[in-house]
N, C-alpha and C positions, 0 to 999 in steps of 0.2 A: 302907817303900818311899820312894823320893825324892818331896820335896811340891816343888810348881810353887813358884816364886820370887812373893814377898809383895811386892806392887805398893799403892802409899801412893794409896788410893781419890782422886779429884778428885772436883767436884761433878759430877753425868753429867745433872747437871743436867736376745638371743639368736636375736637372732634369730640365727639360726647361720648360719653359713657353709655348714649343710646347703642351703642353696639353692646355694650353690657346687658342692655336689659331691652331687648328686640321685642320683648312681647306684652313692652307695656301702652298705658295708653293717656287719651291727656290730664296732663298736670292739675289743672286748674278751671275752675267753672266759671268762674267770669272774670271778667276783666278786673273787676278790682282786687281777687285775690294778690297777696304779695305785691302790692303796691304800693305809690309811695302816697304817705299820710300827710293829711290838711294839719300842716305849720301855721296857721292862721295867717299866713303872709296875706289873705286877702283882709284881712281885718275883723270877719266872722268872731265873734267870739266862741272860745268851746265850751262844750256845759262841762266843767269842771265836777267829779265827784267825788267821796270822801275815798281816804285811803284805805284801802281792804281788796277783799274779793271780786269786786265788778271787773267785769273788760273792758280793754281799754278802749278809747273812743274812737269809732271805724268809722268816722265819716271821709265819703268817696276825694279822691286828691285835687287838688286845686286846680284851674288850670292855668296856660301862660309859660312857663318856661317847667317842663317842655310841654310835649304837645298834652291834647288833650285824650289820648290812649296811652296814656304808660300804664304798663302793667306788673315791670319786672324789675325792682333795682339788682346791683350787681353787688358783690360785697361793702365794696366803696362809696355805696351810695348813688353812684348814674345810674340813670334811668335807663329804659330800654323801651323802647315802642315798638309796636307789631303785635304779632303772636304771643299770648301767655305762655309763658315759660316757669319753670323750677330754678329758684338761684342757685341749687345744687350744683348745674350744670349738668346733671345729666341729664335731660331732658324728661318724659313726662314718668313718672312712677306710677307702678297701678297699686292700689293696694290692696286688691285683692288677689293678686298673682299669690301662685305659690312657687318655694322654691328658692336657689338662693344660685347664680351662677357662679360658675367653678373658678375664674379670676377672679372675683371679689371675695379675698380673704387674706390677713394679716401675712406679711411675710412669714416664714418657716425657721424653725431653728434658731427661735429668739428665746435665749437665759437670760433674759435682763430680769436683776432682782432691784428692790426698794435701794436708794439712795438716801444718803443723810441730808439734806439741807441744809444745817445748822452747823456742816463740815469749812464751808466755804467755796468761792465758785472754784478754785483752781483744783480742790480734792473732790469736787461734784464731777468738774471734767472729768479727771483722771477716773474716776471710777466708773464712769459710763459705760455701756456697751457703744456700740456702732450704730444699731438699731433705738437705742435712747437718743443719742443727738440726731439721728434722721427723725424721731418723731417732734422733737423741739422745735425743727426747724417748718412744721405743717399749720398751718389754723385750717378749719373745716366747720362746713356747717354741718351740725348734726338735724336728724329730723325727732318731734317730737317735743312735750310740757312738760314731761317728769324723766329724773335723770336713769330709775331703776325700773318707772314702771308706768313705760308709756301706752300711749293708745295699741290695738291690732294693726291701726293701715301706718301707725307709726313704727313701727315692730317689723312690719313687710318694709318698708323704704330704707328702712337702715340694712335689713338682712340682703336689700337686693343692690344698697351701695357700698356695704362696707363688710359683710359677711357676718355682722353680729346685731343684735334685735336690741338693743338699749343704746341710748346716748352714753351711758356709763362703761358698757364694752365697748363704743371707738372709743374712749378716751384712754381706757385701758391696753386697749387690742393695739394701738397703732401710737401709743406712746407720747398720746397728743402733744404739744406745744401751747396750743390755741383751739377756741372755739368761737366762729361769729353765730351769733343770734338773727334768725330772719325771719319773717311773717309768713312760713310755709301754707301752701293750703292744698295737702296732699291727702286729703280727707281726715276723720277726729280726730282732736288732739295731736296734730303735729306739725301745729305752730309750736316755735320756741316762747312765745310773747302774750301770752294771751291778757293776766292781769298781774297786775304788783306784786300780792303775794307770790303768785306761782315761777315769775320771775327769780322774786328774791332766793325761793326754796329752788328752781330748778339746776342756778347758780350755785349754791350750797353744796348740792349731790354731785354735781361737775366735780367740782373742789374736793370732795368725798373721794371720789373715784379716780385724783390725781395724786390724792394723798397716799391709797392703795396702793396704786399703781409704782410711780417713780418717786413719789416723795414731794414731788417740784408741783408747785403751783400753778394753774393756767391763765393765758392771757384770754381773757372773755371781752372781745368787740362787738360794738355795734355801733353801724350809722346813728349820727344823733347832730346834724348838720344842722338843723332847723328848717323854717319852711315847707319843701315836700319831702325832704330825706329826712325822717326819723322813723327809729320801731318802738322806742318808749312813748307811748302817745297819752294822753290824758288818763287818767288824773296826774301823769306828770306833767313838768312845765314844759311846753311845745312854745319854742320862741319863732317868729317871724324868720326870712329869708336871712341867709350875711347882705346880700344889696341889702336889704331895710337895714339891716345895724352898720353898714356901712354907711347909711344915708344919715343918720342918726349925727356922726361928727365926735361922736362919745365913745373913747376910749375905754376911760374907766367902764361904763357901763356894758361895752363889749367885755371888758375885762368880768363882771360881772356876770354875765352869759357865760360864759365860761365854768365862771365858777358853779352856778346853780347847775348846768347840767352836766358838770363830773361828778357834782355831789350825788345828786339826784341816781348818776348810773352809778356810781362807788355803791348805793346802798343798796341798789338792785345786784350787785356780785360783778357788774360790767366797769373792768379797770383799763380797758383799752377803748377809745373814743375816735371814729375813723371822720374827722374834722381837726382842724378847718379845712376846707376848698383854699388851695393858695393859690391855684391860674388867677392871673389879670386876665378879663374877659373883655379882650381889645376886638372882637370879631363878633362882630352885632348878630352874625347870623350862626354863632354854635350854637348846636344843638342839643349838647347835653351840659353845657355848666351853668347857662343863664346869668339869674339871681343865685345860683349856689356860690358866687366868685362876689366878693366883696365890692369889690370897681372894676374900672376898666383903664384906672392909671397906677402902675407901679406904683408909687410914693402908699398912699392908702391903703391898699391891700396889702402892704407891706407892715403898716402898722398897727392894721386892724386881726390880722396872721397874727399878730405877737403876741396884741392884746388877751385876745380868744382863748390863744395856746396857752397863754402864762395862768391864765383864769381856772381852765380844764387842770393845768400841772398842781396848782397849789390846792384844789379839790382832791389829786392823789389817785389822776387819772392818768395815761399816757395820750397825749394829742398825736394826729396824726395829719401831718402836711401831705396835703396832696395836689395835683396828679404831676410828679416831677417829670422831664424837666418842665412842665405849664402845659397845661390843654387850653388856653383861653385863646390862642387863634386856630381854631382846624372850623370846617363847616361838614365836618363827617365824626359820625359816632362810634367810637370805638367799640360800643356791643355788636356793630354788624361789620364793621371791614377797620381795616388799619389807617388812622389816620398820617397826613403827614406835615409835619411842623416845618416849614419853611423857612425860617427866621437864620438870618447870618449869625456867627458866633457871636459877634458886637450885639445887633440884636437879643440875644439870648440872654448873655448878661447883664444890659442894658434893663431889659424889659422883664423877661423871665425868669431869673435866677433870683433876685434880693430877694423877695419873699420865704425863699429858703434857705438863704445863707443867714439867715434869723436863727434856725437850727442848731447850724454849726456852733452857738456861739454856746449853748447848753445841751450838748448831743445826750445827756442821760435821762433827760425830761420830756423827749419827745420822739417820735419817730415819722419815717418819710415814705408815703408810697410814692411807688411809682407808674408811673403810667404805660400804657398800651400805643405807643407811639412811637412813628417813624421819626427820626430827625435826621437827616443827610449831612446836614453843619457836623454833626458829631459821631455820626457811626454813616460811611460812606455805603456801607453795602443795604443799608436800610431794615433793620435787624429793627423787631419794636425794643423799644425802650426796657423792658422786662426780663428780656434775655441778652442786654447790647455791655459788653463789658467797654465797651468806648463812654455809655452812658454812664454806667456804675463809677469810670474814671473822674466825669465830669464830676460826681455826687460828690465824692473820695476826696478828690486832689483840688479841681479849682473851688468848689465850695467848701470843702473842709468839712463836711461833715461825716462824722466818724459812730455816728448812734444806729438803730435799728432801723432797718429798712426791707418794707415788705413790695410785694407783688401788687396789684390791683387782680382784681380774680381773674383767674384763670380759665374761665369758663367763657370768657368773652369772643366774642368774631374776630375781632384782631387779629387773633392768635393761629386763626385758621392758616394754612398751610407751610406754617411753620413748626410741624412737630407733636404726636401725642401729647395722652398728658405726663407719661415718661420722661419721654423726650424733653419737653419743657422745662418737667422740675428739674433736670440734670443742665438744661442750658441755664437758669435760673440761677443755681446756685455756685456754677461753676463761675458765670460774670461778676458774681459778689451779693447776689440777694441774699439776707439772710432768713428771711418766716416768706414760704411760699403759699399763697393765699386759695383756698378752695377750688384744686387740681379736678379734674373731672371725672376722673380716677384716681381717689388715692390709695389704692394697693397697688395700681402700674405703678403711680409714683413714686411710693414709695421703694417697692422693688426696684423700681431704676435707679432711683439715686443709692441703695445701698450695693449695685451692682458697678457701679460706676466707683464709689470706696472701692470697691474689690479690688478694680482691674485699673485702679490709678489715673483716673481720667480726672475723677474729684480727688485733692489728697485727705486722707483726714484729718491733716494741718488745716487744711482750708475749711473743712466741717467744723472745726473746734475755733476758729473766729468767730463765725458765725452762732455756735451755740451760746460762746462767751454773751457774746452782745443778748441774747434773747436771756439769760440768768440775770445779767445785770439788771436789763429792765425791768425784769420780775424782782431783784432786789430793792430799786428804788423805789419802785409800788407796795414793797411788803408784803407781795404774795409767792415769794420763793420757797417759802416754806407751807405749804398746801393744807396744811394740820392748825395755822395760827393766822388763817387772816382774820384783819378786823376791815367791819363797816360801820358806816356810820345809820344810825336809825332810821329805818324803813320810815318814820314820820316827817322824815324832810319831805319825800316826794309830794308834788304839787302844793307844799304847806305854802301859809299868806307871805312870809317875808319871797319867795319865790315868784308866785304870781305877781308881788308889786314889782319886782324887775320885768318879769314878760311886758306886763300893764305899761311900765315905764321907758319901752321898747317901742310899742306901738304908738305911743302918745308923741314920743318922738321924732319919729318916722312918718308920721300919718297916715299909722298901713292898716 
């Protein structure tokens, strides 16, 4: 079979918004809804079908790391076990409630008009309103398949989270930044994912609606980790666990991985990749990173982090290192309570840190969440990691990385009593996050962070770092300008030179 073109490696160096909507009811009908998808990590082959209209392939998730009820990833890709839940975070939408409650709607008193793209980032800043770079700095999931003209019960979830009935009015209404993609199943049509085509086109109208809107281009994410975190599922290529391409010993062909699935979401309209898992998974009994963490020795996961990321960057994707600073020793899940990372400072950069001081060494090629985690070595008051400017310091100064850096979503348990979803964003941003990941409210959100501009708490010096970085990104991807992206042909996905890399994954691995 034809092999992909050999590319010369560089260095790659809650409270919920259920108080919003009191009168809804549950989310989800069974456990499998919104969960996560058979990566083939067990070896099952998938029935692979042509590219076009069909859905993708919804076979129930694997089981083994984790448990055998997960039913709800978070934007980042962990899992969550228990009760079905909405990744929204606001917990269950009805959709046939009527109505629309009276906090959920755009901030007031926004003249923000179209901007030039083609001006440059420093004359995009300067011409911004306040309320432009607050919307830069959001990703959100929207609910719904089409961007102008979704289902009814999709129509209801958007009016009852965000105060307007299309995926195309929040993009518009609240000046998006970003939009993650998730396997909604809040009655028809409103899943974002359902098949290829509707994918490619739903991306397209995103893009439409940005172009409208600010001019500026949107970061479009999704999970696409392999194993059981992915949303692009067959007939694109679904690669094995990172342990299996870890086991594998093969660089280049991690390197390959990489590449086939940025191309793969490059042509579905998704230019931001929330992969690789960079914890070293040194603690046999986590619970949420397993197989999603490459090894369990620094050296490896360090190298295989590179590989992955340099693969995704050269496909013309952004990679995204995750859960800083390491989730691979906690034995508690950050979707229900706050984990806490133990590790001495030596420790930490011993063990925890190279993996993303890989980063630093090409900060415009990739980007770093961060995680939902206590660490006491580093922020003494024990603040999670998402709001801890001692953290942010660590990112900043001892790893030197200087590129885009987002939240892990904000809808998590973690984050429980420390703070609305106001709150949050305004702690969020003021530590140095720059793109805050699906608030649980984002009109609280965003109203707090533009109220916090106001009254000097955030300056808009410190707003305008952070936009910078989220323009540039979108520069380096080519979607700054929202009116000229290019992709590459829909008939890459799941095409044969693709599959013989999956093929040659597994045969490797013996998975």
């Amino acid at each position: 079979m034809p092999m992909l073109p050999r590319h010369r490696p560089r260095p790659f160096v809650a409270l919920a918004a259920g108080l919003l909507l009191a009168m809804v009811l549950a989310a989800c009908s069974s456990p499998g809804s919104d969960s996560l998808v058979d990566g083939s990590a067990d070896g099952a082959d998938d029935e692979l079908v042509a590219v076009g209209t069909e859905a993708w392939d919804s076979e129930a998730p694997t089981t083994g790391d984790p448990a055998d009820d997960i039913v709800a990833p978070d934007a980042a890709g962990t899992p969550t076990t228990g009760a079905t839940q909405d990744p929204t975070g606001a917990g269950a939408v009805d959709p046939g409630a009527a109505g629309t409650p009276g906090s959920t709607a755009p901030a007031s008193g926004d003249s923000s008009a179209p901007l030039d793209p083609r001006a440059g980032i420093d004359a995009i800043v300067a011409a911004m309103t306040v309320e432009q770079k607050v919307g830069q700095l959001f990703t959100v999931t929207v609910i719904g398949n089409d961007a102008t003209d979704p289902s009814p019960a999709a129509r209801t979830a958007n009016s009852q989270l965000f105060g307007v009935a299309t995926p195309a009015e929040v993009v518009a209404a609240y000046h998006l930044g970003g939009v993650a993609y998730f396997d909604h199943d809040l009655g028809e049509g409103t899943s974002n994912v359902d098949d290829v085509l509707q994918v490619a086109a739903f991306s397209a109208g995103l893009q439409q609606a940005a172009a409208d809107d600010t001019g500026i281009g949107l970061l479009i994410g999704a999970d696409q980790e392999g194993g059981n975190v992915v949303r692009l599922r067959a007939p694109a290529t679904v690669f094995p666990s990172a342990r299996a391409i870890g086991n594998t010993g093969d660089l280049e062909l991690a390197r390959q991985v990489g590449m086939v699935t940025g191309t793969e979401a490059r042509a579905l309209g998704v230019n931001w990749v929330y992969a690789p898992v960079a914890d070293v998974n040194v603690n046999p009994d986590n619970p949420v990173i397993g197989d999603r963490a490459f090894a369990v020795e620094t050296s490896r996961t360090s190298q295989f982090v590179a590989a992955t990321a340099e693969g995704l960057a050269e496909a013309g994707v952004l990679p995204t290192l995750k859960h800083f600073p390491g989730h691979g020793d906690t034995a508690v899940d950050s979707h229900s309570s706050l984990p806490t990372i133990d590790h001495d400072i030596e420790t930490l950069r011993a063990v925890d840190l190279p993996p993303f001081q890989l980063a630093a060494q090409d900060p415009t090629r990739t980007s770093v969440m961060v995680g939902h985690l206590a660490v006491p070595a580093v922020d003494a008051e024990g603040l999670p990691a998402t709001i801890s400017s001692a953290v942010m310091n660590l990112l900043r100064g001892d790893v030197g990385f200087d590129g885009l850096v987002v939240t892990d979503a904000m809808n998590m348990g973690a984050l429980s009593g420390f703070g609305d979803a106001g709150s949050l964003a305004v702690q969020a941003i003021a530590a140095g996050i720059d793109v805050v990941l699906m608030p649980t409210d984002l009109p609280a959100a965003q109203r707090a962070v533009l109220a916090a501009v106001a009254d000097g708490t955030i300056p808009e010096g410190r707003l305008d770092v952070s936009v910078r970085r989220v323009l540039e990104a979108k520069q380096v991807l080519g979607v700054l300008d929202a009116s000229t992206i290019a992709t590459p042909s829909i008939d890459v996905v799941g095409s044969a030179a693709h599959q013989d890399v999956r093929d040659r994954v597994r045969a490797a691995c013996s998975c």
